[in-house]
C-alpha positions as semicolon CSV with decimal commas, in nm:
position;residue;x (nm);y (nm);z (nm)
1;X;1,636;6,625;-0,318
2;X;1,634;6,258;-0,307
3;X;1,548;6,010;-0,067
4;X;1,808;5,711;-0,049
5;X;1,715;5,412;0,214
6;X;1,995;5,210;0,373
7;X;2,165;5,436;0,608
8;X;2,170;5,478;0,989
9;X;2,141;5,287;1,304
10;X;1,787;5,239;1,278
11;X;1,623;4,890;1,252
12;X;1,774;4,567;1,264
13;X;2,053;4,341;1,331
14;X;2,372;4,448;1,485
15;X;2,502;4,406;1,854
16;X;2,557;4,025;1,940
17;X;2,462;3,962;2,262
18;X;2,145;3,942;2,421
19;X;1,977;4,101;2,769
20;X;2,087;3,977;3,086
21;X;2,402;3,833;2,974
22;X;2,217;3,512;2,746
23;X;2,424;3,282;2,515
24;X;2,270;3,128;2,259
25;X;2,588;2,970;2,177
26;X;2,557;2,750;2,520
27;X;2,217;2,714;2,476
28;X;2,281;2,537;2,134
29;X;2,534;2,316;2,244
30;X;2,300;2,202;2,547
31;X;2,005;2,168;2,358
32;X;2,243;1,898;2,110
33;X;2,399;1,675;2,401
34;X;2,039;1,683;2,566
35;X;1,899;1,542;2,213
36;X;2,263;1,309;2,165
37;X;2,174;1,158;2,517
38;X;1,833;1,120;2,437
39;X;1,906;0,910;2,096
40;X;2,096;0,722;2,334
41;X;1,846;0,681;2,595
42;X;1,569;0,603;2,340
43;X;1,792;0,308;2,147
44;X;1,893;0,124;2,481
45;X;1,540;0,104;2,586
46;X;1,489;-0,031;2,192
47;X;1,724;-0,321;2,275
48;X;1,496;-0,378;2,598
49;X;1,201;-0,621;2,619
50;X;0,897;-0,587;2,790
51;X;0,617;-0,889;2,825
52;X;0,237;-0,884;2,849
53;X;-0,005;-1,139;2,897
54;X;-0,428;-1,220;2,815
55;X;-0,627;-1,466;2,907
56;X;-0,462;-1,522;3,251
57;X;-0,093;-1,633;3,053
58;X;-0,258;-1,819;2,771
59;X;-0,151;-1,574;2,533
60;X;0,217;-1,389;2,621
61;X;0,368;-1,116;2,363
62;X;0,720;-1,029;2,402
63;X;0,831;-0,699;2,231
64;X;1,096;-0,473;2,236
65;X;1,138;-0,099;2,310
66;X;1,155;-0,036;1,965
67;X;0,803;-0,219;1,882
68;X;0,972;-0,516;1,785
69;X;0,793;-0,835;1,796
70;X;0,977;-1,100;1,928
71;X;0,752;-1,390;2,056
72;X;0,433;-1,505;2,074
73;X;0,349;-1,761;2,319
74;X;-0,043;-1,945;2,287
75;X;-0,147;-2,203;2,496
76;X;-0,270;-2,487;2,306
77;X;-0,604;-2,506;2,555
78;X;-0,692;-2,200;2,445
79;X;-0,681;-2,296;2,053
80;X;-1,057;-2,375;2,013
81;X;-1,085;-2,429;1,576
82;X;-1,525;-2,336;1,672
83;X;-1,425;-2,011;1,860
84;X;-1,122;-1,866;1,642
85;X;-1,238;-1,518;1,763
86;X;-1,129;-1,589;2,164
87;X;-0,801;-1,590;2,023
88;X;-0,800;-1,319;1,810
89;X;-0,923;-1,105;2,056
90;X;-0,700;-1,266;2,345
91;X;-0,364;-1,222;2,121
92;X;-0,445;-0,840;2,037
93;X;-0,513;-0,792;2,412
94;X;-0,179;-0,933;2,456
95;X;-0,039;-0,735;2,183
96;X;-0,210;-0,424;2,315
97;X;-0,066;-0,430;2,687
98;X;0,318;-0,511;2,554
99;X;0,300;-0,188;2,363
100;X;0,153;-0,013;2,623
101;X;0,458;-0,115;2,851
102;X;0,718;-0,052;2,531
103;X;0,580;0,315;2,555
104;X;0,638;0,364;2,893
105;X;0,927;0,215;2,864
106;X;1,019;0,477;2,645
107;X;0,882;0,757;2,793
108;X;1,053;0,638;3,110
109;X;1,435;0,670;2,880
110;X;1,349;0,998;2,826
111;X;1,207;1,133;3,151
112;X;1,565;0,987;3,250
113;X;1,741;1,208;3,023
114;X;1,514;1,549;3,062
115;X;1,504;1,503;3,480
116;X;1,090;1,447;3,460
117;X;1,094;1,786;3,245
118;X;0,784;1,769;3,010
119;X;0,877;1,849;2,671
120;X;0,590;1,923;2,408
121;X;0,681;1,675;2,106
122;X;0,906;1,427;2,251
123;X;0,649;1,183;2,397
């Protein structure tokens, strides 16, 4: 007598639906216009600017939503050639709020999109 594997119902596979009437099919198709309006939500905020300030407005940074520098402003009083560090340290303030507001400028396209729903991975 030999023993051949392969045969029967057992194991694996087969049927095509799921419990309770669940369609993966849908689910697919949701889970790809959720992520097509996302893309779409996350490259009108890139086109967006945001603008931060140090210093009280003697240094401005204007970026985009994409991280996209696209001005520095420096007020000449604040140019001291003795003290280059004040303005070092004012301008990477500067540079450090505008990011900060690009990211939740971001975040905010995407909350938009998911209805507030937190989403491990996307922000």
């Amino acid at each position: 007598m030999s023993e051949q594997g392969g045969g029967g119902d057992e194991g694996g596979g087969g049927g095509g639906g799921f419990p309770g009437g669940f369609d993966l099919g849908a689910m697919m198709q949701q889970a790809q216009q959720l992520q097509e309006q996302m893309l779409k939500a996350q490259d009108e905020a890139k086109q967006k600017t945001v603008e931060a300030s140090a210093g009280g407005g003697m240094v401005t940074v204007t970026i985009t939503g994409g991280y996209e520098v696209k001005a520095i402003k420096i007020d000449p009083a604040c140019i001291d050639p003795k003290d280059p560090a004040m303005l070092q340290d004012l301008i990477i303030a500067a540079m450090n709020q505008a990011i900060a507001k690009a990211q939740e400028l971001q975040a905010g396209a995407v909350s938009s999109v998911t209805g507030g729903l937190n989403i491990p991975g996307l922000f």
